[in-house]
C-alpha positions as CSV (number, residue, x, y, z in Angstrom):
1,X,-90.4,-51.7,37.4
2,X,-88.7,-48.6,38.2
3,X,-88.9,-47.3,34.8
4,X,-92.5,-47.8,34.6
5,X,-93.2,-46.0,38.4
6,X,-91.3,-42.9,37.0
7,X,-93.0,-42.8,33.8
8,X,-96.3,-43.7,35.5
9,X,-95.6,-40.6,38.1
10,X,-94.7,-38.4,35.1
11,X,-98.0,-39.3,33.3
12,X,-100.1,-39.0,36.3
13,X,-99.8,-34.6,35.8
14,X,-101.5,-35.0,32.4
15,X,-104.3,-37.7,34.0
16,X,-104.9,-35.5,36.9
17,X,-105.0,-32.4,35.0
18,X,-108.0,-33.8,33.1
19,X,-109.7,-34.8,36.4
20,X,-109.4,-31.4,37.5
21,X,-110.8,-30.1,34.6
22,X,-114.0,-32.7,35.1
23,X,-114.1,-31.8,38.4
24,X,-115.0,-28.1,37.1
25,X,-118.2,-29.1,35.6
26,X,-119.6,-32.5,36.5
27,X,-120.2,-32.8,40.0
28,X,-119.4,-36.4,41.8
29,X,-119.5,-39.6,39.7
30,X,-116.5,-39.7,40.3
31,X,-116.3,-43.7,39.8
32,X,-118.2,-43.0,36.3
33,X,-115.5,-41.0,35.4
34,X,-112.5,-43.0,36.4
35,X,-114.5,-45.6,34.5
36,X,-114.2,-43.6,31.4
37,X,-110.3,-42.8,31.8
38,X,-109.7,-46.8,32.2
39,X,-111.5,-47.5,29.0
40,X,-109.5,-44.6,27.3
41,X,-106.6,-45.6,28.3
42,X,-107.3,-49.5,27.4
43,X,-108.5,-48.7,23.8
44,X,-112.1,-50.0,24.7
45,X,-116.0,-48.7,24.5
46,X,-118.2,-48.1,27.2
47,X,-121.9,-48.9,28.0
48,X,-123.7,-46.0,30.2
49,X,-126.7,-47.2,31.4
50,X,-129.4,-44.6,34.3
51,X,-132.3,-42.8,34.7
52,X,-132.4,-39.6,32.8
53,X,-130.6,-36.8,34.3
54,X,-127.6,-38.3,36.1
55,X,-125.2,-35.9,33.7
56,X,-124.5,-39.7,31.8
57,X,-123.9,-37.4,28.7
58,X,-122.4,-34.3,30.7
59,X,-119.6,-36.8,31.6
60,X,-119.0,-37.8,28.0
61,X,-118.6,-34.5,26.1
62,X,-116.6,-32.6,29.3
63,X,-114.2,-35.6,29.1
64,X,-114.1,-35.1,25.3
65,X,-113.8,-31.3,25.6
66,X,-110.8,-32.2,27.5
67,X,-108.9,-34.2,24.6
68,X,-107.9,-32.3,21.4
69,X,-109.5,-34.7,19.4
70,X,-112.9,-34.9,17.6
71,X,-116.2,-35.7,18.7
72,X,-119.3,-36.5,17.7
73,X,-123.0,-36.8,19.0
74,X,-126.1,-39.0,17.4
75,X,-128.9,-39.0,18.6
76,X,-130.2,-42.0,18.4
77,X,-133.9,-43.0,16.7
78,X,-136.1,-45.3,16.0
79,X,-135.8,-43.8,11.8
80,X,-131.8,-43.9,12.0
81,X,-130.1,-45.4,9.1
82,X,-126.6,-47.4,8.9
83,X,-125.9,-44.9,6.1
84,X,-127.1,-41.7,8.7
85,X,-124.0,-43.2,10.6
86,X,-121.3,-44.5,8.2
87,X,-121.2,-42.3,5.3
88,X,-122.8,-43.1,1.9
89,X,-121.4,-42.7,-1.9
90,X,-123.0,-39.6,-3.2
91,X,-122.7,-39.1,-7.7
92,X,-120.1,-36.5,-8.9
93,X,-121.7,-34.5,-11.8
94,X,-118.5,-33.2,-12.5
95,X,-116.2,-36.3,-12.4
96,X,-119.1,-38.4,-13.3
97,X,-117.9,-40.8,-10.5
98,X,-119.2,-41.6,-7.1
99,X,-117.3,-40.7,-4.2
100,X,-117.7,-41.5,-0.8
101,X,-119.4,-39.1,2.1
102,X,-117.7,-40.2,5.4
103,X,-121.1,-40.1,8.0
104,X,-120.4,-39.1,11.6
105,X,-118.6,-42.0,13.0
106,X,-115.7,-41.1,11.6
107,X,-114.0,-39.1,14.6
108,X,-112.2,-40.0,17.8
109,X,-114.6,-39.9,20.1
110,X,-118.2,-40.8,19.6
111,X,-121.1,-40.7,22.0
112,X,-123.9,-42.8,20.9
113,X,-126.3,-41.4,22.6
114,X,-129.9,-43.7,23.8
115,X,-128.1,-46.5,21.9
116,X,-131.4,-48.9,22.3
117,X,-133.4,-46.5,20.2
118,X,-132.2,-47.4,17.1
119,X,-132.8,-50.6,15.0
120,X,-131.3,-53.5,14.8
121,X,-129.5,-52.3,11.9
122,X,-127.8,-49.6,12.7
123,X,-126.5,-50.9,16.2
124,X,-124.7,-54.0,14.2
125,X,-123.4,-50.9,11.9
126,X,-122.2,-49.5,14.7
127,X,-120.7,-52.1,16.6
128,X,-119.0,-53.8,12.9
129,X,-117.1,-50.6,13.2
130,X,-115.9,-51.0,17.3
131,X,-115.0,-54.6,16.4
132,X,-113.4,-53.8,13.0
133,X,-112.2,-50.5,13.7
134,X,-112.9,-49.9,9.8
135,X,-116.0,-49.0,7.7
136,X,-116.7,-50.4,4.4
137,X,-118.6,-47.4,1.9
138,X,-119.3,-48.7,-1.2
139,X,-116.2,-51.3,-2.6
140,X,-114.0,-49.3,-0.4
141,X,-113.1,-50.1,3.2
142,X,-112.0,-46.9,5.5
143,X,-110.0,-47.2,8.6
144,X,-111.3,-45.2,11.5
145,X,-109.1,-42.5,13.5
146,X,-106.8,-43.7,16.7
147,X,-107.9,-43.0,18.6
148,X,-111.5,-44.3,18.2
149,X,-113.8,-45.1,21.2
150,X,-117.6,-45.5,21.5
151,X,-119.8,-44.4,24.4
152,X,-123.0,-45.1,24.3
153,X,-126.5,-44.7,26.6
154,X,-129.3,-45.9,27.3
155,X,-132.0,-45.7,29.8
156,X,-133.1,-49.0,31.7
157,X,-137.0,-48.0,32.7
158,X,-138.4,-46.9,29.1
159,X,-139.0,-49.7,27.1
160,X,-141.5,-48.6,24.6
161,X,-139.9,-48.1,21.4
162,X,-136.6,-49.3,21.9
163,X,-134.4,-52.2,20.4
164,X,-132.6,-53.9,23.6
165,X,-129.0,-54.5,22.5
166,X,-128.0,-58.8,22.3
167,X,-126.1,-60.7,24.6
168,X,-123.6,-61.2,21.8
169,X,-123.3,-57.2,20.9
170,X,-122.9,-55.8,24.4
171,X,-120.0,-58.3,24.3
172,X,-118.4,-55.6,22.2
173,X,-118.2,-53.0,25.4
174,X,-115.3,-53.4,27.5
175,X,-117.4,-52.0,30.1
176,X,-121.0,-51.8,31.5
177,X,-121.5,-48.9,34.0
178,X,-124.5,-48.6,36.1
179,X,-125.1,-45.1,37.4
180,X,-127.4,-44.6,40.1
181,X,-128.6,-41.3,42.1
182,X,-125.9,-38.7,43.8
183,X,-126.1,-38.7,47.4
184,X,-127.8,-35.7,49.0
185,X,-124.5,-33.7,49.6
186,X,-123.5,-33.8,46.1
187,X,-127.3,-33.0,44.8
188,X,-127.0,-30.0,46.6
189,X,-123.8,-28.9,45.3
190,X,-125.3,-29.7,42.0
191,X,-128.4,-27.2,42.3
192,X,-125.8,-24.3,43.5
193,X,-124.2,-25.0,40.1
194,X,-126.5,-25.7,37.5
195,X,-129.7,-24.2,38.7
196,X,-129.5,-21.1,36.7
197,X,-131.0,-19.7,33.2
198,X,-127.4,-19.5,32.1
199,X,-124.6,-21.5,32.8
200,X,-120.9,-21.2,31.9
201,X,-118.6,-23.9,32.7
202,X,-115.5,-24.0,30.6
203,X,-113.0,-26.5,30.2
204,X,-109.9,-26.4,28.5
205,X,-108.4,-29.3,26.5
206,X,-105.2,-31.2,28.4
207,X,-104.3,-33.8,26.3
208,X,-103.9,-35.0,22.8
209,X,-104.3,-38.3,20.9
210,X,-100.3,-38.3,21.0
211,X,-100.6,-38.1,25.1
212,X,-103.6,-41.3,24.7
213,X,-100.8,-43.4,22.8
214,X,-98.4,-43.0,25.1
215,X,-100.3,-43.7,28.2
216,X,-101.4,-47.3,26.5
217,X,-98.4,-48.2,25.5
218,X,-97.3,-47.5,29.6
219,X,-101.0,-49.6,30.5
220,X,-99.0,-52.2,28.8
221,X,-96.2,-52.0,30.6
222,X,-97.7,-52.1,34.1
223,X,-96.5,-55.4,36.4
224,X,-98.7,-58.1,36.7
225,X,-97.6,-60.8,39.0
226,X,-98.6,-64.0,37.8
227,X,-100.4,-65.2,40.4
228,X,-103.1,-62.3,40.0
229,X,-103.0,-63.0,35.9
230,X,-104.2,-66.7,37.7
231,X,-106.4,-64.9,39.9
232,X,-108.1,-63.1,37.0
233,X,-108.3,-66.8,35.5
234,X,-109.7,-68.2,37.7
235,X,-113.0,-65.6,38.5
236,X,-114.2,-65.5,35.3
237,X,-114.0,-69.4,35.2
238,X,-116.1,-69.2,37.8
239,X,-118.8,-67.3,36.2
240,X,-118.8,-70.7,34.0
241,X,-117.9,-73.4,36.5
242,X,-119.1,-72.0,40.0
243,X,-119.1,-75.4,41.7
244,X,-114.7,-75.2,41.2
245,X,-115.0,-72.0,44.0
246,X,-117.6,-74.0,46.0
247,X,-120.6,-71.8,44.8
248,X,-123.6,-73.9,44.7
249,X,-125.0,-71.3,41.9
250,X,-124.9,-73.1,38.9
251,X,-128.2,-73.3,38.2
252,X,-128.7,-69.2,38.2
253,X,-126.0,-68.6,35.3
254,X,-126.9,-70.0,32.0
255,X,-123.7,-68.5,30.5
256,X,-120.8,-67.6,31.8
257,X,-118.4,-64.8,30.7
258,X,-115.8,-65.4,27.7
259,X,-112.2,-65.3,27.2
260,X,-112.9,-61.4,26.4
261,X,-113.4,-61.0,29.8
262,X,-110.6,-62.4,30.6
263,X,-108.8,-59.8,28.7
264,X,-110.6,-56.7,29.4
265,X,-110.7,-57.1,33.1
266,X,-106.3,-58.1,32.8
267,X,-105.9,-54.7,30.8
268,X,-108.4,-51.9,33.0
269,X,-106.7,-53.5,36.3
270,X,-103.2,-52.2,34.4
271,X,-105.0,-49.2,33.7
272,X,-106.6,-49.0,37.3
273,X,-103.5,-49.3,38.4
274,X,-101.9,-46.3,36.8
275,X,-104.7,-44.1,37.4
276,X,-103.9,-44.8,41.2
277,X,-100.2,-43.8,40.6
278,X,-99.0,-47.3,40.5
279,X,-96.7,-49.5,38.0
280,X,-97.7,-52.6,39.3
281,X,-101.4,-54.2,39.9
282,X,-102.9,-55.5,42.9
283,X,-105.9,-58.1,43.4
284,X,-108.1,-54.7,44.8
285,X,-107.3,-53.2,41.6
286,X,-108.8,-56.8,39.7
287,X,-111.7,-56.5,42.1
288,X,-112.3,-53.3,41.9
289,X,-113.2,-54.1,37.7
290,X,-115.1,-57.1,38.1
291,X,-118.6,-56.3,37.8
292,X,-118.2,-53.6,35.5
293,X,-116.3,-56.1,33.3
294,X,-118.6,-59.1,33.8
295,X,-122.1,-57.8,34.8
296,X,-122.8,-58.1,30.8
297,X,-121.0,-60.9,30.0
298,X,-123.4,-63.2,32.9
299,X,-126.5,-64.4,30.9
300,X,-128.9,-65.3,34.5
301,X,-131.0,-68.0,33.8
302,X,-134.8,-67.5,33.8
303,X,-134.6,-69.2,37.6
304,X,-132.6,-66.7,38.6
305,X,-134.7,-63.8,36.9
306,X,-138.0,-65.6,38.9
307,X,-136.2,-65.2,42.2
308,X,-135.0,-61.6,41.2
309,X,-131.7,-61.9,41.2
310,X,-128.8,-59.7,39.1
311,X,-125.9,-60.7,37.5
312,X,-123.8,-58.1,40.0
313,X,-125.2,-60.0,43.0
314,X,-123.5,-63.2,41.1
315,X,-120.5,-61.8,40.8
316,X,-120.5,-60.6,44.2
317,X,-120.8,-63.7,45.3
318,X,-117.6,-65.3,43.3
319,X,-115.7,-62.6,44.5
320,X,-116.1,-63.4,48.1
321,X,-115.3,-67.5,47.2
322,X,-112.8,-67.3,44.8
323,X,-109.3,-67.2,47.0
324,X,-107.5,-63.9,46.3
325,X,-103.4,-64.3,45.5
């Protein structure tokens, strides 16, 4: 434990340093953010979902202009191929072979942007490689960089022309992150920034792959008492068996979250933890996750979706019931 606190509070400088340098472009979301650093730091993908304009993919390339690693942006369309994403073999008049073109997923960073836009093709392309952490060209298979990690958009209100992603696909995301409007403070601030012809907001790059590595390797070593690794347990068996916290909600969830969710939400409280300065995690760290780990993991049942009601107000729910460690 004492280990892990002083390499946690040497670490911290690197983590802070690319807050800061955030800070200097995208102003608030600072929970969309944080969001981003936990799934970094956990080896996952993230799922940005908001209106238009709520600098979803201003947080994505600052935070990649912060890392010395590559990135990559498609823009996601209704014509998109798998190939316009993976690569393709391409003949070699001189050799009189063909060799493979690596497409634009191969990089460490990749923002997928409008996800839902493209066909049902190219999204399982897409998340084959997240799962696989490979992509298969031909007869050859080609491991991705480390590290790899997918964020990708989509806007909830426009539905016309879009390919909603499965149950079974958004699985794939560690997290699912709602972002809603800036309060009227941080609007403001916003206009006295950006509203101009020309705008210049620099951001230098903090930390390498090399720095990513060793900050998981600490998420790993981060304390978890075993009661809360019971804790953790026992909510997302709830999301399947609500009657065993005394929830009488049973008939709103038509499935329940996997052991995936188990999982994710045990490695971004570790990482939670550490991006609050701690080596150990607490059950506000485990809360504090929940509904961005589980909100897409909770199919409602259609009497549920009659009477309106969302999988974060289910979640909500268990979290008050179940009994905290």
């Amino acid at each position: 434990m004492t280990t892990v606190a002083e390499d946690v509070a040497r670490k911290s400088v690197v983590l802070e340093a690319v807050r800061r340098e955030i800070a200097g472009v995208v102003v608030g979301q600072e929970r969309l953010i944080e969001r981003l650093l936990v799934a970094l730091l956990c080896n996952g993908h993230v799922l940005i979902e908001g209106v238009p304009g709520l600098a979803k993919t201003l947080s994505v390339t600052t935070l990649a202009r912060t890392i010395q690693a590559g990135f990559r942006r498609i823009q996601f369309t209704p014509d998109l191929l798998p190939a316009d994403l993976t690569g393709t073999l391409i003949f070699h008049q001189k050799s009189g072979e063909f060799v493979p073109k690596k497409g634009p997923i191969f990089t460490n960073i990749l923002l997928a942007d409008e996800i839902n836009r493209a066909p049902a093709k190219v999204q399982s392309a897409l998340l084959e490689a997240m799962q696989e952490r490979q992509v298969t060209i031909g007869d050859r298979t080609h491991p991705l960089d480390d590290p790899f990690m997918v964020l990708a958009t989509q806007n909830p209100i426009e539905q016309e022309g879009t390919y909603p992603l499965p149950e079974a696909q958004t699985d794939r995301f560690m997290l699912k992150l709602n972002v809603t409007y800036p309060p009227k403070e941080q609007e403001l601030a916003i206009l006295r920034r950006m509203a101009r012809n020309r705008v210049e907001l620099s951001v230098e790059p903090v930390m390498d792959p090399a720095d990513i590595r060793e900050l998981r390797e600490l998420v790993d070593g981060v304390y978890m008492d075993p009661r809360i690794e019971e804790y953790v347990v026992d909510l997302v068996d709830a999301t399947r068996h609500p009657e065993n916290c005394g929830l009488s909600i049973g008939n709103l969830i038509q499935y329940g979250a996997s052991p995936r969710a188990t999982i994710y939400l045990t490695l971004t409280a570790k990482a939670h933890a550490l991006l609050q300065g701690r080596g150990y995690v607490t059950p506000l760290d485990v809360k504090a996750l929940a509904a961005d780990v589980l909100r897409h993991r909770i199919v409602v049942s259609y009497e549920a979706e009659a009477e309106g009601m969302r999988s974060e107000e289910l979640i909500a729910q268990i979290l008050d019931n179940v009994a905290v460690p």
